[in-house]
VOPAGU-2260 file (C-alpha; in pm, 1 decimal, decimal comma):
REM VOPAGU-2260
SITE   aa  ch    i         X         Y         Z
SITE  UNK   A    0    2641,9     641,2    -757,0
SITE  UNK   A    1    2952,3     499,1    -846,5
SITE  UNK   A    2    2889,4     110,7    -792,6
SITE  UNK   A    3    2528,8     157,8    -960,1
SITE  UNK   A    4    2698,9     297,1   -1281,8
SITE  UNK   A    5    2941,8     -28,4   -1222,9
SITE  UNK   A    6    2670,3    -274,0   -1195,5
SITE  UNK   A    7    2489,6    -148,7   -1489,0
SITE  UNK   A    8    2756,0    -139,2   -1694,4
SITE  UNK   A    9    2824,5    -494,2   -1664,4
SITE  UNK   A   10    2519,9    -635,6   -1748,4
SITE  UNK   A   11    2504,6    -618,5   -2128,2
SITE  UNK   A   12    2266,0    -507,7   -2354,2
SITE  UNK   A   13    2235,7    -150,0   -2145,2
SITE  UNK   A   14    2052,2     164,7   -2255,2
SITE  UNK   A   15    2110,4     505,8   -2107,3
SITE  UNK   A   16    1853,1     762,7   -2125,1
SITE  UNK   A   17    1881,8    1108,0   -2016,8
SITE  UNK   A   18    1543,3    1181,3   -1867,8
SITE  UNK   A   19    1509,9    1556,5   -1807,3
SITE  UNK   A   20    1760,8    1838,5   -1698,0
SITE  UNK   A   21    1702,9    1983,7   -1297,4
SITE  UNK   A   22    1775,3    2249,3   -1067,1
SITE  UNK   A   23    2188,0    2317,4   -1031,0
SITE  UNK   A   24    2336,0    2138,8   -1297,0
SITE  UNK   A   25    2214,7    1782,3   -1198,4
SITE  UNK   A   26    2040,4    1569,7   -1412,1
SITE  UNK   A   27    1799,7    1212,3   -1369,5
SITE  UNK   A   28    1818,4     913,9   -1589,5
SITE  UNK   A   29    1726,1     563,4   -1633,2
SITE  UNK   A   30    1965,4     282,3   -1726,8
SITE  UNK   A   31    1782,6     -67,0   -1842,2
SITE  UNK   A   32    1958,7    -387,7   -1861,7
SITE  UNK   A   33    1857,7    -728,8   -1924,9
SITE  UNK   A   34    1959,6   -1010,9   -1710,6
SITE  UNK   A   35    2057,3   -1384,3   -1788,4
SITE  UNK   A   36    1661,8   -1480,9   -1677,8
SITE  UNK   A   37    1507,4   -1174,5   -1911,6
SITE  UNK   A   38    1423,3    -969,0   -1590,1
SITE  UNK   A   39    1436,7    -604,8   -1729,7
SITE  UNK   A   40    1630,8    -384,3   -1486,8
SITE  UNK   A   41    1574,2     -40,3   -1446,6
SITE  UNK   A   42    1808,4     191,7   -1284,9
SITE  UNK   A   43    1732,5     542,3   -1197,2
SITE  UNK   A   44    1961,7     802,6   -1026,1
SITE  UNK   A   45    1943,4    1177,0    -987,2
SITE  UNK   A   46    1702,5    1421,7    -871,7
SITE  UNK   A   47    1307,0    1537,8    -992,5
SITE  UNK   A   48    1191,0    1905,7    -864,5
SITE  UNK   A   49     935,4    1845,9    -557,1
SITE  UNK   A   50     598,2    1944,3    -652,6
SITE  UNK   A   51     709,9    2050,4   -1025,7
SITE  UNK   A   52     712,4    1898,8   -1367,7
SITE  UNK   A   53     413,6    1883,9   -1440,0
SITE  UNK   A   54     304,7    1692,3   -1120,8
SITE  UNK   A   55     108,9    1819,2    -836,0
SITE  UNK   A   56    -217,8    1745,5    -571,9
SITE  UNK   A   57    -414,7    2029,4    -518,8
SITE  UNK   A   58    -305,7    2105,6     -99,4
SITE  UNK   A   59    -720,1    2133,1       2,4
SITE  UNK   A   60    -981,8    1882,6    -102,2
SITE  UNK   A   61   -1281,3    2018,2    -397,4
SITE  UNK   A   62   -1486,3    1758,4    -237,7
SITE  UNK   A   63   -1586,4    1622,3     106,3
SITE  UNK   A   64   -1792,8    1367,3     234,8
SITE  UNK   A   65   -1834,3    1305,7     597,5
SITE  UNK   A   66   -2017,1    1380,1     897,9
SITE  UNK   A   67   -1974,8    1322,9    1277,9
SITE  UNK   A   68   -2319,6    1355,9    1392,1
SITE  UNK   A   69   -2665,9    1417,2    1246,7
SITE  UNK   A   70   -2789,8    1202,1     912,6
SITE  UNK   A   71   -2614,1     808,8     974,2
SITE  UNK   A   72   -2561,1     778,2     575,6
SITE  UNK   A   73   -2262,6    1066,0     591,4
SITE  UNK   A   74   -2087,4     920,7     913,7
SITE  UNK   A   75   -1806,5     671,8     814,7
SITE  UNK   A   76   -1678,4     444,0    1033,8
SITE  UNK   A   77   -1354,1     209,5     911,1
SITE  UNK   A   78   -1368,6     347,9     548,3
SITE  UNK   A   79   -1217,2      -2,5     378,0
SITE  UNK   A   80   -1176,3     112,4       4,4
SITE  UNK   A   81   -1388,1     380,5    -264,4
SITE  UNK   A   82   -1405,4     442,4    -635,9
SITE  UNK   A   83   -1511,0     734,7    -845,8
SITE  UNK   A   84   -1696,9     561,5   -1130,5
SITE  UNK   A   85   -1692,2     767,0   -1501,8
SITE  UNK   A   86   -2002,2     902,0   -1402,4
SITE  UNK   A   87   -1866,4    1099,5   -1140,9
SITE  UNK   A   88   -2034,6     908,1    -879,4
SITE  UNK   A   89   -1854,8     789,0    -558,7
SITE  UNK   A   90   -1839,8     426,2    -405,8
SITE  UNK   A   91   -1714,1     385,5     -52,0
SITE  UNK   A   92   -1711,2      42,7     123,8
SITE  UNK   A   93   -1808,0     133,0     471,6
SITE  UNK   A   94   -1658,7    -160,9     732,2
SITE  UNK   A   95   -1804,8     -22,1    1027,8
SITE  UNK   A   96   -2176,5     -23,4     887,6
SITE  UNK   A   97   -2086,6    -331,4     636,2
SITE  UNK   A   98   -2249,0    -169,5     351,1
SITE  UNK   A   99   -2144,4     -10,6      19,8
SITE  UNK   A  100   -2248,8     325,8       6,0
SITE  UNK   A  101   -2325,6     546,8    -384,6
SITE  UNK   A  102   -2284,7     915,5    -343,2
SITE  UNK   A  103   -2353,0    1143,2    -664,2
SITE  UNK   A  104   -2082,2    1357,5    -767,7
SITE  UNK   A  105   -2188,6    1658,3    -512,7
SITE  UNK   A  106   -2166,0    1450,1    -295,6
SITE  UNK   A  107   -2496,4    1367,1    -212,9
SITE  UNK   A  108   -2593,3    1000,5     -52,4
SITE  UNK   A  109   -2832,3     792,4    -304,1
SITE  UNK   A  110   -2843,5     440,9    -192,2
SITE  UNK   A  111   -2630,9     171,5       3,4
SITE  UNK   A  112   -2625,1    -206,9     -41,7
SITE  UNK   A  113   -2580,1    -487,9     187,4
SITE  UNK   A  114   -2588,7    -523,9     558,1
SITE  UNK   A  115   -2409,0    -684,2     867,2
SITE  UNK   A  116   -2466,1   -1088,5     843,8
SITE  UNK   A  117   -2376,9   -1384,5     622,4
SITE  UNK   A  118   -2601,3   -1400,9     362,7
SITE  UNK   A  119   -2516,9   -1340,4       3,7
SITE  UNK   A  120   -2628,9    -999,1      17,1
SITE  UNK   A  121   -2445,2    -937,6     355,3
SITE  UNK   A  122   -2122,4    -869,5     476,0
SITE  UNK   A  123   -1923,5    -901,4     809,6
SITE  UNK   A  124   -1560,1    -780,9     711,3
SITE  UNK   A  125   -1601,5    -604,0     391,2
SITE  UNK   A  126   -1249,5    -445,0     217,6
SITE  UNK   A  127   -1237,2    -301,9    -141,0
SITE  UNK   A  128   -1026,2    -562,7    -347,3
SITE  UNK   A  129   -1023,5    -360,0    -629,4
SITE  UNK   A  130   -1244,6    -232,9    -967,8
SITE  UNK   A  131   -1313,6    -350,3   -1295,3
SITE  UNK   A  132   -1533,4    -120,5   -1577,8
SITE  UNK   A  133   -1652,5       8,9   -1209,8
SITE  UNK   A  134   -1783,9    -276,1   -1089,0
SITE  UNK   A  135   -1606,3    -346,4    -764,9
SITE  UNK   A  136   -1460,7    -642,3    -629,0
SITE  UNK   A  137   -1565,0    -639,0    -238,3
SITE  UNK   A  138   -1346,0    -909,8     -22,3
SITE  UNK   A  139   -1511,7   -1015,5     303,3
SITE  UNK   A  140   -1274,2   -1220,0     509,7
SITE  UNK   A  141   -1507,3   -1307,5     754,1
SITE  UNK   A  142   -1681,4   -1523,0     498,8
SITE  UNK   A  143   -1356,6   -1584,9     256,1
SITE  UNK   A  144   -1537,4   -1475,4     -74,7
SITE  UNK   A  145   -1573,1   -1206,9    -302,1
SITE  UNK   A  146   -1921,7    -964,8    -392,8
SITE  UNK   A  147   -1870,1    -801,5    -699,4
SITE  UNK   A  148   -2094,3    -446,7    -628,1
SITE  UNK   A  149   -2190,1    -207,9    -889,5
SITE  UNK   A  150   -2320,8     137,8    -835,9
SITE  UNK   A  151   -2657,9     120,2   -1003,2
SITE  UNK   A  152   -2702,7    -253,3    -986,0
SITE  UNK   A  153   -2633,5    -368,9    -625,4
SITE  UNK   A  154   -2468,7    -673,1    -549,0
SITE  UNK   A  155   -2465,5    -897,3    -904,9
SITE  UNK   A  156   -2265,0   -1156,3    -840,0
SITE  UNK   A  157   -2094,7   -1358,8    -490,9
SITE  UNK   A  158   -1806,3   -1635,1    -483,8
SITE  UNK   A  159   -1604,0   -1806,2    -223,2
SITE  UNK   A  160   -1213,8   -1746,4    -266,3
SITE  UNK   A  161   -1049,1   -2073,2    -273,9
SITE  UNK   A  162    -882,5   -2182,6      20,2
SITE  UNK   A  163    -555,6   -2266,8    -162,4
SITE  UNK   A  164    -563,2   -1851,7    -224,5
SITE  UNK   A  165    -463,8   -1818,3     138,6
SITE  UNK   A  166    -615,2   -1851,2     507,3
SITE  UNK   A  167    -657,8   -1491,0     529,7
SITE  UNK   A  168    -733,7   -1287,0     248,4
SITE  UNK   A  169    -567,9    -928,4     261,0
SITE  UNK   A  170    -608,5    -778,8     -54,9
SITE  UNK   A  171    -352,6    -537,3    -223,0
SITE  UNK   A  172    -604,5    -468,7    -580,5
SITE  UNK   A  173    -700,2    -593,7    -922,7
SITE  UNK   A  174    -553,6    -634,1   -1231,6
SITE  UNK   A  175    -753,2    -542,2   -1535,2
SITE  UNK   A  176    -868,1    -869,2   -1577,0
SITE  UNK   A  177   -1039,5    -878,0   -1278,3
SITE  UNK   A  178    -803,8   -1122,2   -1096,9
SITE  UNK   A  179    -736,5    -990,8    -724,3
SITE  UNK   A  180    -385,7   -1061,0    -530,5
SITE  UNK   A  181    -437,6   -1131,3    -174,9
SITE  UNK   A  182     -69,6   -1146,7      22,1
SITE  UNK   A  183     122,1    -976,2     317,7
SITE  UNK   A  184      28,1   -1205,2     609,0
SITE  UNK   A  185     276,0   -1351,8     809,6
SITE  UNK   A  186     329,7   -1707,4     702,7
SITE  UNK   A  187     426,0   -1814,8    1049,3
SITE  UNK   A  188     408,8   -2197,8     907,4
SITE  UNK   A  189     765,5   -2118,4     731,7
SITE  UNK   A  190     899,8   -1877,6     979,2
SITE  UNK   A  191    1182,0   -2019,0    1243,6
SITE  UNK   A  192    1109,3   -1905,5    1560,0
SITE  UNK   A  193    1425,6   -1811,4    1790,2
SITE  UNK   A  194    1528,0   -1536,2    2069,6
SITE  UNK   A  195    1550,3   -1230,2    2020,3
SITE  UNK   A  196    1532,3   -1087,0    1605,2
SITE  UNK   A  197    1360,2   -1294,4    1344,8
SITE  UNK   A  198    1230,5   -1244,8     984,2
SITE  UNK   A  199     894,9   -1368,9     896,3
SITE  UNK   A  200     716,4   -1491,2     611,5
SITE  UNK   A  201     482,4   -1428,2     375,0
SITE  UNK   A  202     356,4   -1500,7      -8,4
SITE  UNK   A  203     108,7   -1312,0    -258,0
SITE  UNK   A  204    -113,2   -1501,7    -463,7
SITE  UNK   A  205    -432,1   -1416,5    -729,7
SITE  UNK   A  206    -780,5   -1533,8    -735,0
SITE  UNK   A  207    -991,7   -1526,9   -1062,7
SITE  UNK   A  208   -1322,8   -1334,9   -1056,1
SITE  UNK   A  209   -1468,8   -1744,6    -985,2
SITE  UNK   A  210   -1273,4   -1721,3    -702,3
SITE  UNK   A  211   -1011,5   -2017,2    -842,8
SITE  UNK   A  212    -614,1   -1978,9    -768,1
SITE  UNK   A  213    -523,7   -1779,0   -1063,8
SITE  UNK   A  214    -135,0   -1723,2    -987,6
SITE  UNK   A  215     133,7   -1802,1    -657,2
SITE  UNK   A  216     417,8   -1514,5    -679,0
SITE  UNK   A  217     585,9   -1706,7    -504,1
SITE  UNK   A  218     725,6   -1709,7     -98,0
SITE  UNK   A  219     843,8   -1348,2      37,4
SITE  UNK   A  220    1059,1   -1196,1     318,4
SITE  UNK   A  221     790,3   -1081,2     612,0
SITE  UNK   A  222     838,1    -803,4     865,0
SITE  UNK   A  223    1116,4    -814,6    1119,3
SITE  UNK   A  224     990,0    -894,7    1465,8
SITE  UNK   A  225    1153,8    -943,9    1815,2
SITE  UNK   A  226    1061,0   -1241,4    2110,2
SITE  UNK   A  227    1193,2   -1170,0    2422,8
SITE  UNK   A  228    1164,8   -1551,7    2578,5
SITE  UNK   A  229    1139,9   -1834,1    2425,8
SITE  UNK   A  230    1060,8   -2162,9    2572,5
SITE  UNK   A  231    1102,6   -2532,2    2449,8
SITE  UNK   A  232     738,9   -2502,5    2313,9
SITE  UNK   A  233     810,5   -2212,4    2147,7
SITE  UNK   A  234     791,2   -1804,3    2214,8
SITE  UNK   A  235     684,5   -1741,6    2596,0
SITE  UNK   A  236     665,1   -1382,1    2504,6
SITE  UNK   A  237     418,0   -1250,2    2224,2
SITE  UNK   A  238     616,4   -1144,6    1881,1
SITE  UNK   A  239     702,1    -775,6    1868,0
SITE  UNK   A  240     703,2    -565,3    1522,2
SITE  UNK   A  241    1090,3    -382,1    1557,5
SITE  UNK   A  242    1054,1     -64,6    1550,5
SITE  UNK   A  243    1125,0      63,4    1157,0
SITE  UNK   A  244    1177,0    -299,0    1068,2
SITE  UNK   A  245    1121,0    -407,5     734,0
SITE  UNK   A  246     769,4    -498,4     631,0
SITE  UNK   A  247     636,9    -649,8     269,4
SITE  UNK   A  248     488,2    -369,9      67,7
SITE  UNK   A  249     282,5    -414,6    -247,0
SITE  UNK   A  250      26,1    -246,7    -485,8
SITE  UNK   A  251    -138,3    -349,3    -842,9
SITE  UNK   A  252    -204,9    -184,8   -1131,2
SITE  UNK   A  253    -408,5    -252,1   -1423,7
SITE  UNK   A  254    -163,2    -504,6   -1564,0
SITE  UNK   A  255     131,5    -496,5   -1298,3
SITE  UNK   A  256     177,1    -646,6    -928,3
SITE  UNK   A  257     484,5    -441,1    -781,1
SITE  UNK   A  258     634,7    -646,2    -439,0
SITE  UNK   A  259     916,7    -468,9    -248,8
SITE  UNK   A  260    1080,5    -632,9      66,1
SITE  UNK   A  261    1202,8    -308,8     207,7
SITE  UNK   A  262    1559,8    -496,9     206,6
SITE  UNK   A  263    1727,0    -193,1    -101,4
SITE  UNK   A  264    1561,6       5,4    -296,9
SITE  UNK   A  265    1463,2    -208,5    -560,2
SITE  UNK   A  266    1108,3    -282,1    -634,5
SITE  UNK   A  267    1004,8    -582,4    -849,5
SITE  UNK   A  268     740,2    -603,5   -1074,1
SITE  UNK   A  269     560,6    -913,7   -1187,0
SITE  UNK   A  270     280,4    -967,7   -1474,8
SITE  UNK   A  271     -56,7   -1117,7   -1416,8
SITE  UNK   A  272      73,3   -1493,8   -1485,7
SITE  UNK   A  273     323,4   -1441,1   -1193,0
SITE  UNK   A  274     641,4   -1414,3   -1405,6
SITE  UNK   A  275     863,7   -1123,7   -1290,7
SITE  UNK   A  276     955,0    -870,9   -1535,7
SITE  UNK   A  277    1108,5    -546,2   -1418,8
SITE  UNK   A  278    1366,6    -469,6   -1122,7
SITE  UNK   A  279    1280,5     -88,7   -1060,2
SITE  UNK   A  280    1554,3      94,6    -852,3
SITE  UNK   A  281    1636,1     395,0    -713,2
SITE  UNK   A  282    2021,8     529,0    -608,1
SITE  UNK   A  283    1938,4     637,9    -296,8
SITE  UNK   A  284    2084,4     645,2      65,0
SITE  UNK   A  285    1819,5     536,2     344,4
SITE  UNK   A  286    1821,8     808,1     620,0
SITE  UNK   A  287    1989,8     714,5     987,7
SITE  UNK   A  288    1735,7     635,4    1268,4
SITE  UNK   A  289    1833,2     838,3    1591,1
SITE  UNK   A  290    1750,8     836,7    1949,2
SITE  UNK   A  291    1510,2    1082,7    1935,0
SITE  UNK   A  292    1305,8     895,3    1679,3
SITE  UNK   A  293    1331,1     593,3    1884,0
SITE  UNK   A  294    1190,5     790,8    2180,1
SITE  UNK   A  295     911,9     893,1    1998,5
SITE  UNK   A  296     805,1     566,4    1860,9
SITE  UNK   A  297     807,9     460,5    2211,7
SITE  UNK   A  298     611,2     712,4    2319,3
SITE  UNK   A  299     369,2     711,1    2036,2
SITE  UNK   A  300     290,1     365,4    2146,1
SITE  UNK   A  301     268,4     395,4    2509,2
SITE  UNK   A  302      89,4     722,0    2528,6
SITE  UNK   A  303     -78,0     793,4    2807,8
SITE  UNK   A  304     -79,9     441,5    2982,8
SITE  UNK   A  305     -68,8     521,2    3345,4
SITE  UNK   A  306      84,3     390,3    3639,7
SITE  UNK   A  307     326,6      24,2    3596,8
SITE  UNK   A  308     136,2     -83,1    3275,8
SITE  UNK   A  309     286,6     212,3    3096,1
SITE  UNK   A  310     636,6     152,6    3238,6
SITE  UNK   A  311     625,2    -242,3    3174,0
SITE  UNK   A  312     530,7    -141,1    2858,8
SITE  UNK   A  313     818,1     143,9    2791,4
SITE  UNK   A  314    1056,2     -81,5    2949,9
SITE  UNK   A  315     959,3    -411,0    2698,1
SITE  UNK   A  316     982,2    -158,7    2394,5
SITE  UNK   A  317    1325,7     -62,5    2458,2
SITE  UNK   A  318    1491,6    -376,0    2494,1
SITE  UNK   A  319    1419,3    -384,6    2099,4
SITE  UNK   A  320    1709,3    -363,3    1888,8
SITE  UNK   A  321    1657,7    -104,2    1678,5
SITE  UNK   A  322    1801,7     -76,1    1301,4
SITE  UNK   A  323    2049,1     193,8    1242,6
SITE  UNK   A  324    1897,8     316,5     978,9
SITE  UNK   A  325    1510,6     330,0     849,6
SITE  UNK   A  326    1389,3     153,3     524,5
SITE  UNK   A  327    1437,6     209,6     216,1
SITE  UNK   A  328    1075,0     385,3     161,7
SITE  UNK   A  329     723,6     336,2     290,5
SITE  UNK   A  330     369,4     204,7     127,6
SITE  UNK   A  331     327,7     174,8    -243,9
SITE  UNK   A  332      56,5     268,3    -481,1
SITE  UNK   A  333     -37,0     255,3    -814,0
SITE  UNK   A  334    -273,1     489,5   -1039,8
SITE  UNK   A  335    -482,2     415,1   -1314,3
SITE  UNK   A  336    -240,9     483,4   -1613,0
SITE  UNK   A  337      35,5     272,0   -1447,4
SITE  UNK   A  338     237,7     476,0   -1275,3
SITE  UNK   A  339     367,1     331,2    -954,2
SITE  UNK   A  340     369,9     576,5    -680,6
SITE  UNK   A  341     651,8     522,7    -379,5
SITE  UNK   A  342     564,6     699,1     -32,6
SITE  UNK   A  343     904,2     867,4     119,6
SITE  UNK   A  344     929,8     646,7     471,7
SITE  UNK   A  345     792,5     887,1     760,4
SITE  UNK   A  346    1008,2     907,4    1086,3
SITE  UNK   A  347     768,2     941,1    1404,0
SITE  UNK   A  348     672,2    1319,7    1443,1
SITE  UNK   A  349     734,5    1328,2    1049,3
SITE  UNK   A  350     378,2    1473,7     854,8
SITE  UNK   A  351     490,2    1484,6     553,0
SITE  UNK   A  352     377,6    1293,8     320,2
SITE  UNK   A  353     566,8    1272,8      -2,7
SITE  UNK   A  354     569,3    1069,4    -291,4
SITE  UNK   A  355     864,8     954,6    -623,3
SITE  UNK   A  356     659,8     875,7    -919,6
SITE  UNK   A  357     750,4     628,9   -1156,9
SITE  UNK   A  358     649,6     589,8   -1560,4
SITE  UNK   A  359     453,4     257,0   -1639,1
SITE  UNK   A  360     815,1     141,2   -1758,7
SITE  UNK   A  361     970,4     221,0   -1427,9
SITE  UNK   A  362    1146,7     519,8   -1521,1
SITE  UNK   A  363    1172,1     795,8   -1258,6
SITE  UNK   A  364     891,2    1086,5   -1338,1
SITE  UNK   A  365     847,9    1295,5   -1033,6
SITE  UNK   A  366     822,3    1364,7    -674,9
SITE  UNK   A  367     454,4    1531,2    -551,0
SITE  UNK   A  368     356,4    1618,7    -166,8
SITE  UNK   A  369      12,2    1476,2     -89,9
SITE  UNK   A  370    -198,9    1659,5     167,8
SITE  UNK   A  371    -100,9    1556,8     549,2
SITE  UNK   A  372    -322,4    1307,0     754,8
SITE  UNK   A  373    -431,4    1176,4     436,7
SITE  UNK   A  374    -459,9     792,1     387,5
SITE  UNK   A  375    -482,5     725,9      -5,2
SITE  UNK   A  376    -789,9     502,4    -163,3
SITE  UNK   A  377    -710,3     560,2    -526,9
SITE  UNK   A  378    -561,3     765,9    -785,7
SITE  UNK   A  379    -715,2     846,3   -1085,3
SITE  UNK   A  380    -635,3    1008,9   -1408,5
SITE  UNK   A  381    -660,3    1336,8   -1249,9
SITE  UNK   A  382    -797,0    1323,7    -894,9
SITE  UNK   A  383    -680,2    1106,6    -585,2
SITE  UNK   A  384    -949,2     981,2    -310,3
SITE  UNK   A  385    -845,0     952,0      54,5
SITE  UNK   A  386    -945,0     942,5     395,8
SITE  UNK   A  387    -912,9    1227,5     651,7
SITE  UNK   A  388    -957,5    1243,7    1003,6
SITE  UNK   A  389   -1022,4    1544,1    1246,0
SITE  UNK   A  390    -918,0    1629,8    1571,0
SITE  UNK   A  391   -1253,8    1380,7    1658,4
SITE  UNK   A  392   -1111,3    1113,9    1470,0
SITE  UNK   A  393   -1417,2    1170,5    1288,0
SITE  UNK   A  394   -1395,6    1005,0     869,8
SITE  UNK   A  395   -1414,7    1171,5     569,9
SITE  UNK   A  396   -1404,1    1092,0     241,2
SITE  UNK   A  397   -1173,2    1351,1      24,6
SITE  UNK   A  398   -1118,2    1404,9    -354,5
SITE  UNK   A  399    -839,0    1618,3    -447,5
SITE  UNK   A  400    -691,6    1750,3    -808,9
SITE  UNK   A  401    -410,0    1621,7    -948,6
SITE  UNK   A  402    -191,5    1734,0   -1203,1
SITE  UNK   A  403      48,1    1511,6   -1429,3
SITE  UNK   A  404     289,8    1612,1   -1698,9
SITE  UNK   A  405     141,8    1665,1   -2059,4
């Protein structure tokens, strides 16, 4: 901790702010500085009490929706994005199906809107892009626009995203305003190809609800991926994610887009209008990558490929270099106060899934553990939504409690 105190200390004006007292004599803070471009930097040290503080996510779900056989409006398949609207009524885009489904707050199906196709009322690759006042903001990249869906009303309103937004719109959410940021493709237009390691591209932009270029954040650092040959036209060998390479990880909040390279842990945080803001870090060690979780990667991947495909397959995954050490942490999220949730990084075998909590002004708040096997959709004042899947691979939609300090 000693060069983080250092660092700190020499960028002037500095506050220090004792957060809270923990468990055998150690303590958290925050330290904010300003630097020479009016970036607000934010650094936290120390530890938060797992599952304590005030935070917490009920370990079993007070609501399921799902069904692997029997009535077609209860089986998911490719659950892209859902909402809980302040009536207590759930939204679920439903890829497989293309359709937005309603659900009342027991649970029960009520209606669906839109269908597999390309007309205004139809979708092809529908993906939740976020909610405003509960209307949501359904991307289909099939058909590069936007359907903004609203429980009662249907489908009101359809645009085409610009194409200056981006070839391929991946969405990461919506800002209050109901501009969308689209990002975390690899820009392989700016990315030097060569043997062996390589670091792509990638950028984040914003579309307005008319689907108009709202805001560039500007080019990113991509996910680290391997070639084996390459010829004087370019890779002879298809490019290879390393195995626990970095990869771009973002989320947005109401009023916040929050863009982390994996390179440190330092996450950056950047208003609406695409200025950057904050520098939110965290003093913390990444944790060494071993044999043994290399193995398991590899076999995660391979499975149960028989015969020489399997072996060609082993054999091409471990001529990967491998990093020494894993990143710095996994996915983000954000909830709907503004707290910016930051998902421990899982090593293969790992089902944990635990996540450091930080205040709307990036101070450190706490650490919860989130139910295994879930994938989160959206956190909520007090509740969290997120897919499960059996032993059958079967979906379901889950709501669980959550608890946050008073």
């Amino acid at each position: 901790m000693r060069h983080l105190l250092a660092d700190t200390a020499r960028t002037l004006p500095c506050a220090l702010v004792i957060v809270a007292a923990c468990g055998g004599g150690e303590s958290r803070w925050a330290g904010t500085s300003t630097d020479s471009a009016g970036v607000m930097i934010v650094e936290n040290a120390g530890t938060v009490p797992l599952d304590d503080g005030g935070w917490g996510i009920a370990p079993a779900p007070d609501l399921a929706i799902g069904a692997g056989e029997g009535d077609t409006t209860y089986q998911f398949f490719g659950i892209a994005g859902a909402h809980r609207t302040a009536e207590g009524q759930f939204v679920v885009v439903n890829a497989g199906s293309r359709d937005v489904r309603v659900y009342d707050a027991r649970g029960t199906f009520l209606r669906s809107f839109g269908r597999s196709g390309g007309g205004p009322e139809e979708f092809e690759a529908p993906v939740l892009g976020g909610v405003v006042n509960d209307t949501l903001i359904v991307v289909d990249r099939a058909h590069h626009r936007i359907s903004m869906v609203h429980a009662d009303a249907g489908i009101v309103r359809v645009m085409r995203v610009a194409d200056e937004v981006g070839a391929y719109l991946n969405p990461v959410g919506a800002f209050h305003n109901g501009e969308v940021v689209f990002g975390g493709a690899l820009d392989m237009g700016r990315t030097q190809f060569q043997q062996g390691l390589n670091r792509a591209h990638t950028f984040y932009r914003s579309c307005r609800p008319d689907g108009s270029l709202a805001a560039d954040f500007g080019p990113k650092m991509g996910a680290d991926f391997f070639i084996q040959r390459m010829g004087p036209r370019g890779p002879e060998t298809p490019p290879a994610f390393v195995p626990f390479g970095r990869m771009p990880v973002a989320t947005v909040s109401p009023d916040r887009f929050y863009f982390s390279s994996q390179d440190t842990w330092e996450i950056e945080a950047y208003e609406p209008s695409g200025t950057l803001v904050r520098l939110i870090r965290l003093d913390r060690d990444p944790a060494a990558v071993t044999d043994e979780h290399t193995s398991r990667y590899i076999e995660g991947i391979v499975g149960d490929i028989p015969g020489e495909n399997g072996a060609r397959m082993r054999q091409m995954l471990s001529e990967i270099p491998v990093p020494h050490v894993f990143p710095p942490y996994g996915e983000l999220a954000a909830d709907a106060l503004g707290y910016l949730w930051v998902a421990d990084y899982a090593p293969p075998g790992d089902e944990r899934s635990t996540w450091t909590i930080f205040d709307p002004d990036g101070r450190l708040s706490g650490r919860v553990t989130a139910p295994p096997g879930i994938s989160i959709l959206e956190i909520g004042e007090d509740y969290l939504l997120g897919v499960y899947r059996d032993e059958l691979d079967v979906e379901y939609l889950h709501q669980y409690a959550v608890s946050r300090p008073h």
